[in-house]
C-alpha positions in Angstrom: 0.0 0.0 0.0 1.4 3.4 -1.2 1.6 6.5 1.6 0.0 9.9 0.8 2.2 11.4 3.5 5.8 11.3 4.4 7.6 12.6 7.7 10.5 14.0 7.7 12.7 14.7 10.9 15.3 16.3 11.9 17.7 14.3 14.6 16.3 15.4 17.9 13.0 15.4 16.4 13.3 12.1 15.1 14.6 10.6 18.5 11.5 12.5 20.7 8.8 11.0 18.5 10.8 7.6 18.9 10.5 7.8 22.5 6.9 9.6 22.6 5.1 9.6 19.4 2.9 11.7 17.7 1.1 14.0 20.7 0.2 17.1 20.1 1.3 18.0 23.8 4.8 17.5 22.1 4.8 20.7 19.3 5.3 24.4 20.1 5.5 25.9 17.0 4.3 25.5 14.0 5.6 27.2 10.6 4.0 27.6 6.9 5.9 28.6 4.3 5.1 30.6 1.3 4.1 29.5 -2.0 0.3 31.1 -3.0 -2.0 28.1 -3.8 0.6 25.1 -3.1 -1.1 25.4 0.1 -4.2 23.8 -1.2 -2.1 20.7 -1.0 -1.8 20.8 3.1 -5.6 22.0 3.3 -6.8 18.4 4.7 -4.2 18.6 7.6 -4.9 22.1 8.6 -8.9 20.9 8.6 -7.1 18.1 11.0 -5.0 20.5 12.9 -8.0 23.2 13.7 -10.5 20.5 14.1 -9.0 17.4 16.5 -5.4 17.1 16.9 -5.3 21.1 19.1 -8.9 20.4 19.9 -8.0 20.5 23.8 -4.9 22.1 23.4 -4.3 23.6 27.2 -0.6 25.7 26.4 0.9 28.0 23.9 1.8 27.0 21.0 3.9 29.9 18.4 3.0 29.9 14.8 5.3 31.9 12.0 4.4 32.1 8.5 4.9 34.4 5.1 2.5 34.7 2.8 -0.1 31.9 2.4 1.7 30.5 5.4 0.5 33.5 8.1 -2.8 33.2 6.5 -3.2 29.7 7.1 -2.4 30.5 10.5 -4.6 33.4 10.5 -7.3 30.9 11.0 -5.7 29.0 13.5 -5.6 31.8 15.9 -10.1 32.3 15.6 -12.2 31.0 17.8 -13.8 29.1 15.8 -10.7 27.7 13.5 -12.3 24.9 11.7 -15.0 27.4 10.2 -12.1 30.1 9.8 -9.8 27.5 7.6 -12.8 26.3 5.6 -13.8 30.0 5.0 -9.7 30.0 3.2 -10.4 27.2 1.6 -13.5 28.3 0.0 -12.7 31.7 -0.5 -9.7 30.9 -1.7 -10.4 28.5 -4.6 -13.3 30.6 -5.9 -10.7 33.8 -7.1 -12.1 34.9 -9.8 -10.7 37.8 -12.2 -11.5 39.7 -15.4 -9.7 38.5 -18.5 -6.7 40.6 -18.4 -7.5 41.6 -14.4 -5.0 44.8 -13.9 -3.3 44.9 -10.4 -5.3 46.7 -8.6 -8.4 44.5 -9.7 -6.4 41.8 -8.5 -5.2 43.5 -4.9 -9.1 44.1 -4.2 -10.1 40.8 -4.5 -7.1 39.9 -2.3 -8.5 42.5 0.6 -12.0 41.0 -0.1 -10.8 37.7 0.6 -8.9 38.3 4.0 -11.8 40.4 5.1 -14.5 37.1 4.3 -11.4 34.9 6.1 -12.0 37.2 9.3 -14.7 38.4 9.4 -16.0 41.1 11.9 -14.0 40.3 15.1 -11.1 37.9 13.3 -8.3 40.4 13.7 -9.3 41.2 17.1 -9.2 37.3 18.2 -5.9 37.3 16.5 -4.0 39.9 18.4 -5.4 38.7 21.8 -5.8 34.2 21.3 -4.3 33.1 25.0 -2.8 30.2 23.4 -1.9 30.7 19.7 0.3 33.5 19.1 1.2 34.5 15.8 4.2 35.6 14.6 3.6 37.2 10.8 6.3 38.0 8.8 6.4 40.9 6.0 9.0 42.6 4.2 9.7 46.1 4.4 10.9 47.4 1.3 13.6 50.0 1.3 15.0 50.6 -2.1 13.4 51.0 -5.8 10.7 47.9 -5.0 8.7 50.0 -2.4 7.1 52.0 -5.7 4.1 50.7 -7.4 5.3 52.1 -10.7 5.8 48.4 -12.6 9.1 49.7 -14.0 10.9 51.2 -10.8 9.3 48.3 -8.8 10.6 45.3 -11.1 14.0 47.2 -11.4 14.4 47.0 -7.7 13.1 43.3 -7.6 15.9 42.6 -9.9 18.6 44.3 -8.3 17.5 42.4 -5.5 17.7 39.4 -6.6 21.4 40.1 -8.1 22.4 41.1 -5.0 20.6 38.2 -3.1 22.9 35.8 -5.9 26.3 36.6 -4.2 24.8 36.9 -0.3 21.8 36.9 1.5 22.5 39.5 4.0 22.5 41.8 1.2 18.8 41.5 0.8 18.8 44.3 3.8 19.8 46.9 1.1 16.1 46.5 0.2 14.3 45.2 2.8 13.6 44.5 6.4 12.3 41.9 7.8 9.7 42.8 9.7 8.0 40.4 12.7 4.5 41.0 13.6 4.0 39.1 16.9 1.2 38.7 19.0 1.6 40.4 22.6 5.4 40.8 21.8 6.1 37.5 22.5 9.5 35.8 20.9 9.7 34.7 17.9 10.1 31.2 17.5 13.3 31.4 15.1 16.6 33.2 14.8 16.2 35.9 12.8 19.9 37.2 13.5 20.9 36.1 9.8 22.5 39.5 9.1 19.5 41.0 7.2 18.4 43.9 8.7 15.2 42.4 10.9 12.4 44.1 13.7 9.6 43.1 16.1 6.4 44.8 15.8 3.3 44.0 17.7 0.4 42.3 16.2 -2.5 44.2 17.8 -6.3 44.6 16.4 -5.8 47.3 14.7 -2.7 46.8 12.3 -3.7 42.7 12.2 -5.4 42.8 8.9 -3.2 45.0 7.0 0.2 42.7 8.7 -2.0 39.8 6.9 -2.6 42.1 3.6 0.7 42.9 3.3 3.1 39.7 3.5 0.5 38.5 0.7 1.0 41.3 -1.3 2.7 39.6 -4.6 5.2 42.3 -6.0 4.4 43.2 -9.4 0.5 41.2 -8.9 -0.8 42.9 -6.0 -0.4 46.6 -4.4 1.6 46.6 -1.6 0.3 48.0 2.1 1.3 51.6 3.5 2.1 53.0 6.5 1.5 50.1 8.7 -0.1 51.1 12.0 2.6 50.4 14.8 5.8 50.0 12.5 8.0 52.2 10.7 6.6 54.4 7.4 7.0 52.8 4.1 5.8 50.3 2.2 5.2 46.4 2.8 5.4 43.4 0.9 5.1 39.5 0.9 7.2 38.2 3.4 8.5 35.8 1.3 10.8 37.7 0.0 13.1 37.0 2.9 11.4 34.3 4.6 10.2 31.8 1.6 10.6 28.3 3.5 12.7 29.9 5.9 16.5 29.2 7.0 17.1 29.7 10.7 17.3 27.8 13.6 13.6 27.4 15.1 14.0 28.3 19.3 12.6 25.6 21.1 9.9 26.1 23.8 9.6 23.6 27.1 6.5 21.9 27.2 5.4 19.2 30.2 6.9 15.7 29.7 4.0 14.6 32.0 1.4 15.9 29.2 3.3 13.1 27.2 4.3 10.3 29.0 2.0 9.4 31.8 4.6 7.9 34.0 6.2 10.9 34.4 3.5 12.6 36.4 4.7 12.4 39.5 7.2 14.5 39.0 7.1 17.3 36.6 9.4 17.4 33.7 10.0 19.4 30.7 11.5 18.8 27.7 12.3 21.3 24.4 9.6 21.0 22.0 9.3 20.3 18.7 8.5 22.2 15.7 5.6 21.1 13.0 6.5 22.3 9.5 3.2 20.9 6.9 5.4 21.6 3.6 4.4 20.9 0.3 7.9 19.5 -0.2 10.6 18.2 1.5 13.5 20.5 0.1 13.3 24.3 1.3 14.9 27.2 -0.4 15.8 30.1 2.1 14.0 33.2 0.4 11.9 33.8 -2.7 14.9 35.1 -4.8 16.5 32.1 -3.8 14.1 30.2 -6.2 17.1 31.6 -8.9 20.1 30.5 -7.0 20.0 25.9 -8.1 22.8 25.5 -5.4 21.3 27.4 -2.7 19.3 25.8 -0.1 18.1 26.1 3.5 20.6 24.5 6.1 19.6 21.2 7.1 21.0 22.1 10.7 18.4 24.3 11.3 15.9 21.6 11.0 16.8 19.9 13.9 13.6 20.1 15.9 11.4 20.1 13.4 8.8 17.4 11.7 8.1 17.8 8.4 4.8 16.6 7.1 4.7 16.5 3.2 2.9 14.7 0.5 4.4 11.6 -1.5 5.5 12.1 -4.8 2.8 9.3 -5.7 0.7 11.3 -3.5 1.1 14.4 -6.2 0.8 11.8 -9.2 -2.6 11.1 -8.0 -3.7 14.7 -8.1 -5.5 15.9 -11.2 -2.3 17.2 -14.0 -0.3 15.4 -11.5 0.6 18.6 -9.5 0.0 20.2 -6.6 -1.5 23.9 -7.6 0.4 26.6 -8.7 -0.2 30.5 -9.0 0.3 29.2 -13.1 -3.2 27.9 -12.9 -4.8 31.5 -12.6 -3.0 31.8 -16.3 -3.4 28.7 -17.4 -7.0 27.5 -16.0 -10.3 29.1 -16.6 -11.6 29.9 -13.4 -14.8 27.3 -13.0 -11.9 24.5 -13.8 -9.8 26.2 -11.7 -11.8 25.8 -8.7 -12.7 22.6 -9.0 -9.0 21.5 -9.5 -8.5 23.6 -6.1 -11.0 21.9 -4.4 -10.5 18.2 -5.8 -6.9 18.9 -4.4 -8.2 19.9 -1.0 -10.3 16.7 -1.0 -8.1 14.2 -1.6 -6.0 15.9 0.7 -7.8 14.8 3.6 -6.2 11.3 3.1 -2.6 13.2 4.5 -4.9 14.0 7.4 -6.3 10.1 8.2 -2.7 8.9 7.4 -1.4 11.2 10.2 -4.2 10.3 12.6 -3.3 6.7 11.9 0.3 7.5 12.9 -1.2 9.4 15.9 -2.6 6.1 17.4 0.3 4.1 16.5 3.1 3.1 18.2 6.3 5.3 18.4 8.5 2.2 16.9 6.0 1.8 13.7 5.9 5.5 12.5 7.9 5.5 8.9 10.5 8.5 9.9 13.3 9.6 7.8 15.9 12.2 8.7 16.2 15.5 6.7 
């Protein structure tokens, strides 16, 4: 029998779920990468995720994510998260545009989107969840890319990425990294890389337009202004910097006696781990980095972390035998579209039962292999 899912973990990963398994009492984090409608692909676990496996989650737990990651997360962070995530999902694979939609036609349905995703009161459950703090990452731009002019803007996104070709640090000529975080708390990753990075707090009033912003697609969707609580200028996908992201992930105690029932007598802690739903297994630091073959994100830094990722017979079972791609708004007509976006999300549900499966399981018999 094929699997639909693989795990993927790092070394002290892989030896805590050997010892303990798959509990959710085990995770702190969780992190979701960029990548526009790849996501689609991991839309069965989040269901699983907001639905049962955090169900009667009792302690923090950080989230980070760019892009379509922080919106995933978005949801997480509602109080009602299954209806939020299905409100993504829906939303999501119903974008519709005009033949030959112009960029601003395209930013509007973006902001019409994230407003149907949170609703009245979203943002405001965001910036004050007592368990899930979200940690939202956006780019700041700083040199020729912070225009909406397509011609300045594309000549700094090239410059960029020529710069980004010999270092990554250099990226801070053009941006900053900037880290929306829920009641200041600390991000869960090392963002001392050498690009020029800052911490912002997430509060109700700047939440939706943090969101707005590290979705904003350079060149395919405005960017967002004057962001209440951080520095003037103009913001962009976070992606830029943080694509799959390339720094150790800081790991948070949590209660060995949630996890292993004879050690409740005595109250223990060990580092937890970090939960990474990727539509791959292979990461590539930041967007620009997409350009660079050689260049990808140190293994090292994936120590803690579980990778949950569909099989490649898995994506050959998909309709085109792909996982979607922002290629299928060209490419697609938009009733076909969105039924290739939600067949995707259906059969995506079997990542979810495979990984319940494992859940019950014991530690010994869940298929790991290292990163």
């Amino acid at each position: 029998m094929t699997s639909s899912l693989t795990l993927y973990a790092g070394k002290k990963a892989y030896q805590t779920i050997r010892q303990y398994g798959l509990k959710q009492e085990l995770f702190s984090t969780l992190v979701g990468a960029s990548g526009g409608p790849k996501w689609f692909v991991l839309a069965g676990l989040d269901r699983y995720f907001c639905g049962e496996f955090f169900k009667y989650r009792k302690t923090d737990i950080a989230t980070l994510g760019s892009s379509a990651g922080a919106w995933r997360f978005s949801c997480y962070a509602q109080t009602d998260k299954l209806a939020a995530i299905n409100r993504l999902i829906d939303g999501y694979a119903h974008l519709s545009y005009p033949k030959n939609a112009n960029k601003q036609q395209i930013s509007a349905q973006s902001e019409q989107l994230l407003s149907y995703v949170l609703g009245a009161t979203g943002a405001q459950q965001i910036a004050t969840n007592p368990l899930v703090h979200n940690h939202i990452v956006v780019a700041r731009s700083k040199g020729l890319s912070r225009f909406e002019n397509t011609f300045l803007q594309a000549s700094g996104l090239l410059a960029s990425a020529i710069a980004n070709r010999g270092e990554r640090r250099r990226l801070s000529r053009f941006y900053q990294r900037v880290i929306f975080s829920q009641q200041m708390q600390q991000p869960p990753f090392d963002y001392r890389d050498g690009i020029d990075s800052e911490q912002v707090a997430l509060t109700p009033t700047n939440a939706f337009h943090a969101l707005l912003a590290t979705g904003a697609i350079p060149l395919l969707i405005n960017g967002v202004r004057n962001i209440d609580g951080a520095k003037p200028g103009m913001y962009r996908d976070g992606g830029l910097i943080d694509y799959h992201f390339d720094q150790p992930f800081l790991a948070q105690p949590v209660d060995i006696s949630a996890v292993d029932d004879s050690q409740s007598s005595s109250r223990q802690t060990l580092d937890g781990l970090v939960m990474y739903p990727h539509f791959a297994h292979q990461f590539k630091p930041g967007w620009f980095d997409k350009y660079v073959k050689h260049r990808y994100s140190n293994v090292k830094h994936f120590d803690n972390v579980l990778v949950l990722s569909p099989s490649d017979d898995f994506i050959n079972s998909l309709p085109y035998k792909k996982i979607p791609d922002r290629t299928d708004f060209k490419h697609l007509a938009a009733q076909q579209r969105s039924q290739y976006f939600l067949q995707v999300v259906q059969q995506s549900e079997k990542l979810a039962d495979e990984f319940d499966q494992l859940c019950h399981s014991p530690p010994q018999n869940i298929p790991l292999k290292l990163i």
